[in-house]
C-alpha positions in Angstrom: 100.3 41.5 87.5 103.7 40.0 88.4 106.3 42.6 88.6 108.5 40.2 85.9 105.4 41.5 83.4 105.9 44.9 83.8 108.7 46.8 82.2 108.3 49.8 84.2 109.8 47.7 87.4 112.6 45.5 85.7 113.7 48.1 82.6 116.6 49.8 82.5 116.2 52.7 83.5 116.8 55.0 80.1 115.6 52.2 78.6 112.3 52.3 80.0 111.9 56.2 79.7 112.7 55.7 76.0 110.2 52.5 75.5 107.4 54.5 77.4 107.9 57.5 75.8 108.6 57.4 72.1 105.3 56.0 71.0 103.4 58.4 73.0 106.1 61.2 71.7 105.7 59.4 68.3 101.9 59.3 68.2 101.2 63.2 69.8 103.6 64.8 67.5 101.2 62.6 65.0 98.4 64.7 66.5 100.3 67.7 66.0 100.7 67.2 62.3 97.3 66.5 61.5 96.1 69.4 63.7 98.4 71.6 61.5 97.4 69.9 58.4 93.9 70.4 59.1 94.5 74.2 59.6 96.9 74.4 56.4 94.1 72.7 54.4 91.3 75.1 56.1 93.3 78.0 55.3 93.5 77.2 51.9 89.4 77.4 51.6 89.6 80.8 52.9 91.0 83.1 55.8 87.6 83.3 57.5 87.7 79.7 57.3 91.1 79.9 59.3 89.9 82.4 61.7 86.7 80.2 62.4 89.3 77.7 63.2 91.6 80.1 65.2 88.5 80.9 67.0 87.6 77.0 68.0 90.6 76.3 69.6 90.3 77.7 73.1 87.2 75.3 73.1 88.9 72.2 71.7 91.7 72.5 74.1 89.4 73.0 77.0 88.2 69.4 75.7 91.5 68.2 75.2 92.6 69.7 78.8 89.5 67.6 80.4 90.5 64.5 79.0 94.2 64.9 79.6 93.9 65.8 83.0 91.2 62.8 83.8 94.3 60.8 82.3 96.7 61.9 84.5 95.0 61.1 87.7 93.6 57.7 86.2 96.9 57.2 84.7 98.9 57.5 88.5 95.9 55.5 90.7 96.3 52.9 88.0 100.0 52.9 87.8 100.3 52.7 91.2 97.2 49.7 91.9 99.7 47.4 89.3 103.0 48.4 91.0 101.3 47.3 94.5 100.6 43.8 92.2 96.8 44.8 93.1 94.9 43.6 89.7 91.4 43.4 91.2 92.2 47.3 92.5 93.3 47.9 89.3 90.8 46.2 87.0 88.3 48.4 89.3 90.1 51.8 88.5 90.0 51.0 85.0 86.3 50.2 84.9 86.4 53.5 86.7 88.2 55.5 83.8 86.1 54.0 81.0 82.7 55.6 83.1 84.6 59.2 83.7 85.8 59.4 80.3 81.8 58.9 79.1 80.6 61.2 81.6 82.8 64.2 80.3 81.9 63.2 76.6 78.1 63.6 77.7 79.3 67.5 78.8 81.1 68.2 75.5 78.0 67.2 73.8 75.8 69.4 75.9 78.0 72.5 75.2 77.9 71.6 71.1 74.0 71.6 70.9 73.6 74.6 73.2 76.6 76.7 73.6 78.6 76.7 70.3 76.4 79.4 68.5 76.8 81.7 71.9 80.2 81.3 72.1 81.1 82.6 68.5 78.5 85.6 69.0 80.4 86.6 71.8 83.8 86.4 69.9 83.3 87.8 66.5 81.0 90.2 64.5 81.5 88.4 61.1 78.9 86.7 60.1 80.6 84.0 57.9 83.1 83.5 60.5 80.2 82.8 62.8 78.6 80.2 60.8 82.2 78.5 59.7 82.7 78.0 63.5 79.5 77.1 64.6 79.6 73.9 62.0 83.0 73.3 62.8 83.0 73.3 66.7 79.5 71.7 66.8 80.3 68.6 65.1 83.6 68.4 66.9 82.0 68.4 70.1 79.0 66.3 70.4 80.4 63.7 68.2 83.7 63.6 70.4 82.9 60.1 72.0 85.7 58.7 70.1 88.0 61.2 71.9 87.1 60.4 75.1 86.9 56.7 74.7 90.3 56.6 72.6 91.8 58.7 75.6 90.9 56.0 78.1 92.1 53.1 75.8 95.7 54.5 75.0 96.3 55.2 79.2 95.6 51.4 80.3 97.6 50.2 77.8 100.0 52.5 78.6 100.1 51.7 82.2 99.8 48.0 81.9 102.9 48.2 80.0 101.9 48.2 76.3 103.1 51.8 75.1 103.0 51.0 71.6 99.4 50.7 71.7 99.2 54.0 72.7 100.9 55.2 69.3 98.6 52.8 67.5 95.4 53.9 68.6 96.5 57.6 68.6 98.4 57.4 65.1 96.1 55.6 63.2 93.4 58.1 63.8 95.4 60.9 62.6 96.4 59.1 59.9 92.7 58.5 59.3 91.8 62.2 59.6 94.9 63.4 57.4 94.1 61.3 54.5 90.0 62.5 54.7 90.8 66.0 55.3 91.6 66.5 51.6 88.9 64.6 50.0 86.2 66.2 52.1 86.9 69.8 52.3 88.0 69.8 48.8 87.0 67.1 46.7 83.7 66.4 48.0 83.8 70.4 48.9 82.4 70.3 52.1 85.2 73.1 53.4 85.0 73.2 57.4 82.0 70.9 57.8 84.2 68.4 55.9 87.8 69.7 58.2 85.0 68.5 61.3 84.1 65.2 59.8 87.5 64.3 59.2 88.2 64.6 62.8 85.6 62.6 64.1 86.0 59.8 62.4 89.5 59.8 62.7 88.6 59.8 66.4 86.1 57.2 66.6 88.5 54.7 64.5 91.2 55.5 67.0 88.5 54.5 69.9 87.6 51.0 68.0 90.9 50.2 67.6 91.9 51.1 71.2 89.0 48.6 72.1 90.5 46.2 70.6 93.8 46.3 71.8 92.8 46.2 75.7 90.3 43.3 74.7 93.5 41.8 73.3 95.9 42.5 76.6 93.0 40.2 78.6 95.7 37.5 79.4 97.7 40.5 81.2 95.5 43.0 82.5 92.1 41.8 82.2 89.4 44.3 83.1 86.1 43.0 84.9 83.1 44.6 84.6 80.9 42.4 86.6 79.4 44.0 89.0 80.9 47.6 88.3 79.2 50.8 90.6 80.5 53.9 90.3 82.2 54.0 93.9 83.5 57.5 95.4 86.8 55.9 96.9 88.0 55.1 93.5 86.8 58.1 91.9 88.4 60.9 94.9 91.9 59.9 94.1 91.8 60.3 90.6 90.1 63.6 90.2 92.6 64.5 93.6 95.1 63.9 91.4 93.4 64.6 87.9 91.4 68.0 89.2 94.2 70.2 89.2 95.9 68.3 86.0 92.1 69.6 84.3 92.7 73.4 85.8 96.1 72.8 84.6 95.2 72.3 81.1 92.2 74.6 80.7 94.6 77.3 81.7 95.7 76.8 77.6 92.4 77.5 76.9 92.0 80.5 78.6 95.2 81.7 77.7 94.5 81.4 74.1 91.2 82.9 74.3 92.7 86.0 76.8 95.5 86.5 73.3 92.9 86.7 71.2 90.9 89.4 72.7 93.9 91.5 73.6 95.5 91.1 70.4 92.5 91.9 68.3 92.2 95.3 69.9 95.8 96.1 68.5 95.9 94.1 65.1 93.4 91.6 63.5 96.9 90.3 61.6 98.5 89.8 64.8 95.5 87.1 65.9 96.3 85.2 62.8 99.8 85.4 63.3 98.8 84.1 67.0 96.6 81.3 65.2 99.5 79.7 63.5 101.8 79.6 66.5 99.5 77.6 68.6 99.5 75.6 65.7 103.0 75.1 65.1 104.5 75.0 68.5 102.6 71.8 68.9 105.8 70.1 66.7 108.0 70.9 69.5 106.1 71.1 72.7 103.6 67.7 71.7 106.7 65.0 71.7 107.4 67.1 75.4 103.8 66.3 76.6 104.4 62.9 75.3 107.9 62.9 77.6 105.7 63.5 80.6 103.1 61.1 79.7 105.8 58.7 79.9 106.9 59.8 83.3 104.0 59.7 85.3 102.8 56.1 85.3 107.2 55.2 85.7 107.3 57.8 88.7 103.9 56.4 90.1 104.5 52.6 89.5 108.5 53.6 91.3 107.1 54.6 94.4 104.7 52.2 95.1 107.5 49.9 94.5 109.3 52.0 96.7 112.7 52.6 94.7 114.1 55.9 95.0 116.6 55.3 92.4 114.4 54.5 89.4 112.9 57.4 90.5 115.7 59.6 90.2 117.0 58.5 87.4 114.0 58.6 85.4 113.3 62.1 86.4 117.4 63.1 85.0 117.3 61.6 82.1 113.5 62.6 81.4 114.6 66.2 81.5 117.7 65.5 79.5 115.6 64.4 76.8 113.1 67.0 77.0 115.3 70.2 77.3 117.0 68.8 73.7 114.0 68.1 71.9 113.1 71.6 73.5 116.3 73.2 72.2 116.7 71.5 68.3 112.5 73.2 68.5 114.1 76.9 69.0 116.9 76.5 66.3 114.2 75.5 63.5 111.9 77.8 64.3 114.6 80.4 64.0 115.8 79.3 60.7 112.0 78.4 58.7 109.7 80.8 60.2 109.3 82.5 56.6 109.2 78.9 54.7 106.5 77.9 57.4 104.6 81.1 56.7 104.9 81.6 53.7 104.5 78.5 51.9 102.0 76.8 54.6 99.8 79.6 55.2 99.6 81.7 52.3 100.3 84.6 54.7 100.5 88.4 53.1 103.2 90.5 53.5 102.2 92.0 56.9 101.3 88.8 58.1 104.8 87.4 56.9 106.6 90.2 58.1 105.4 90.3 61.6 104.9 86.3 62.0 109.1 85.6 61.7 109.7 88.6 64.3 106.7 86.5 66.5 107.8 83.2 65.9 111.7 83.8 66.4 110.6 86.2 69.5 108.7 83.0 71.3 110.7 80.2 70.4 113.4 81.6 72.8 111.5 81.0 75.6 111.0 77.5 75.1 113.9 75.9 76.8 113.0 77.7 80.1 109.3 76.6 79.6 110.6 73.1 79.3 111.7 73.1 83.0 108.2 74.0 84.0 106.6 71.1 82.0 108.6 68.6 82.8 108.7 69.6 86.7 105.3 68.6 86.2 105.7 65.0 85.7 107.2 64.9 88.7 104.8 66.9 90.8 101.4 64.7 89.8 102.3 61.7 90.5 103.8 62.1 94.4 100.6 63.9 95.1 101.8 67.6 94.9 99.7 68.1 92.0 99.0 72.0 93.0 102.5 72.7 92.7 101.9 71.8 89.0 98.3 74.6 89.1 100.6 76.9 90.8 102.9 76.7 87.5 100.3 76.7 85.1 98.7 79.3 86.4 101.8 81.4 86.6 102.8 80.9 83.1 99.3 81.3 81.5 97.2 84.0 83.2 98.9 85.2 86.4 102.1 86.6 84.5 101.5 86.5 80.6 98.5 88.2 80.3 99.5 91.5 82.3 102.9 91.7 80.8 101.6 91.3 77.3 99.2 94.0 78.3 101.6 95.9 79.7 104.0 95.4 76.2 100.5 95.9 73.9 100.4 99.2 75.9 103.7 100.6 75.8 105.6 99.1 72.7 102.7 96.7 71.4 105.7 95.2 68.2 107.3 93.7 71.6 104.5 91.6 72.9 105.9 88.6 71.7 108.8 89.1 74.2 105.7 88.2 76.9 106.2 84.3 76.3 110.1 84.7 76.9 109.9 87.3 80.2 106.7 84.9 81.7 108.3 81.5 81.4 111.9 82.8 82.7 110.5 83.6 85.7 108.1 80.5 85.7 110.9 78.2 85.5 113.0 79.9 88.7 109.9 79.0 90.8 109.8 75.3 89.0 113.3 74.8 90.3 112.2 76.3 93.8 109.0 73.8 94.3 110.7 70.8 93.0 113.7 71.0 95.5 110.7 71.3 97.9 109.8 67.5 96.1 112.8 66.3 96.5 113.4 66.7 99.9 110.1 65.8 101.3 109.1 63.3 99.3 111.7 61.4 97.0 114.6 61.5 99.6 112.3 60.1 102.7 112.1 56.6 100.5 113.7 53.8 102.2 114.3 55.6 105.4 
């Protein structure tokens, strides 16, 4: 591809972050609204239903973590093939992507006809509960082709320089899936089951549409698949790159899942209460993730163009961006945590009374969270992807888990205060490794 057909060497620089970004931002906080809806509609069936739900998402992030960290790997060797001008390299590690992205769909649907039922046994006595989440999780995950595929779709067109197809394809599934999740959990009264459907199709339309779209870009990045073989040189970089990115993002998961079980032992309330804040904080932190979608294929396409100053400048003015949107986040969630509660969720007066002190209590810490995130976009694609593990794992397990044990044990109405305590201390050593970056990596360009 000739350099004059890609924005992400001839854009403005703010520009470019902005024209990258926003449909991303646009289409994830999308996802975010129909992954609350979903859970405000559930809740509304019942508050087993809910906790069924609450109970799923450890394993639907693990998914989302898989496919999300594939993309970051794919999304740099592919980034970095066009900004060489090497389309045969490229259409290869797209062919590539497409294969890895069916592979991992074949494991999700291995763990939804054998491992669902195991996994809510493990987590919960309730019987209903059980059942709820066994329909809900099993559908989700062997029926997740359109996922994977819709995943694969929205990153070439991303790095061939199409963003908007990105918020296409992502935006029109979760338009699909809000305007179903009514009429089959309540109209057709399928409750959970019809929560599960809802997703998938909105998942597969998303995947048919993203089809098209990269059929359509032909002219401009067309993808060969004569010939195609699986070939370990294409595959090493990206899961060198994507490998740590998937460790990265299943550290969610297990953070989620390690909440739940220490929070259960102190208040079944309080896992509720924990259940709508992962739900919620995906309005402010989604539009982040879609920031640093943005980043990566700029900051990879940059250096194999070998201009420092895109570089730079994309990184400053990505974390301008993000630190606001991470900021205006803090102040709502200060000011609406009773609305949110209250009118979303149905939530009792316990629930209500100890979900504003939660909510208020972790929305300080995102700002300083922000610094970690967004460090990470510049971390993955210059090949010091561990750096961004060595964060993740910091702020999920290594340090949140024993201090909200520690706080569960000596003043449990405080745990909240874990969140703000783990990522303070996550971002000094963010600020610390990326210096490290900068020196060894963006500053030796040109010399």
């Amino acid at each position: 591809m000739p350099e004059a057909q890609n924005i992400m060497g001839t854009l403005p620089v703010k520009r470019l972050v902005l024209t990258m970004s926003w449909p991303v931002m646009l289409s994830m906080l999308l996802q975010a609204v129909y992954n609350l809806w979903d859970s405000i509609c559930v809740a509304q069936v019942s508050d087993q239903a809910f906790l069924a739900l609450s109970l799923s998402y450890p394993v639907q992030i693990l998914m989302i973590a898989v496919c999300v960290g594939t993309g970051v790997g794919f999304n740099a060797v592919l980034a970095r093939k066009l900004g060489e001008g090497d389309l045969e390299q490229a259409s290869k590690v797209a062919c590539h992507g497409y294969f890895l992205y069916f592979c991992s769909w074949l494991v999700f649907l291995l763990f939804g006809l054998f491992g669902v039922r195991l996994f809510f046994q493990l987590s919960i006595d309730d019987p209903v509960v059980v059942e709820d989440g066994i329909r809900y999780l099993s559908i989700c995950c062997c029926l997740s082709i359109g996922m994977a595929m819709q995943f694969v779709s929205e990153r070439v067109l991303q790095c061939s320089g199409k963003p908007m197809g990105f918020m296409i394809v992502q935006g029109s599934g979760a338009v699909i899936n809000m305007v179903l999740d009514p009429v089959l959990i309540f109209l057709l009264d399928m409750g959970v089951t019809g929560a599960a459907v809802a997703t998938v199709i909105g998942q597969i339309a998303g995947a048919l549409i993203g089809f098209f779209l990269v059929w359509r870009n032909r002219t401009h990045f067309p993808i060969r698949w004569r010939g195609f073989r699986p070939d370990r040189a294409v595959i090493g970089p990206i899961y060198r790159i994507g490998a740590p990115a998937i460790v990265m993002q299943s550290i969610v998961s297990l953070m989620s899942l390690g909440m739940n079980q220490l929070l259960i032992r102190w208040s079944e309330t309080a896992v509720w209460v924990i259940g709508v804040y992962f739900k919620v904080q995906s309005f402010v932190f989604m539009p982040v993730f879609g920031l640093n979608n943005g980043l990566v294929p700029i900051i990879s396409y940059n250096y194999g163009a070998r201009s420092r100053q895109r570089i730079l400048q994309s990184i400053r003015f990505g974390f301008q961006l993000g630190l606001a949107i991470l900021a205006a986040g803090t102040v709502l969630l200060w000011i609406f945590p009773g609305v949110l509660l209250q009118y979303c969720f149905s939530a009792s007066a316990e629930a209500l009374e100890m979900g504003v002190f939660a909510l208020r209590a972790i929305a300080c810490s995102f700002v300083f969270a922000g610094v970690s995130i967004l460090a990470s976009s510049v971390f993955q694609p210059l090949g010091y992807s561990r750096y961004s593990l060595w964060l993740s794992l910091l702020r999920q397990i290594v340090l949140l888990l024993p201090i909200s044990m520690l706080l569960l044990w000596f003043q449990p109405e405080l745990v909240w205060f874990s969140f703000l305590i783990t990522e303070v201390i996550s971002m000094v050593v963010a600020i610390l490794l990326y210096r490290k970056v900068l020196r060894e990596k963006i500053e030796q360009i040109g010399l």
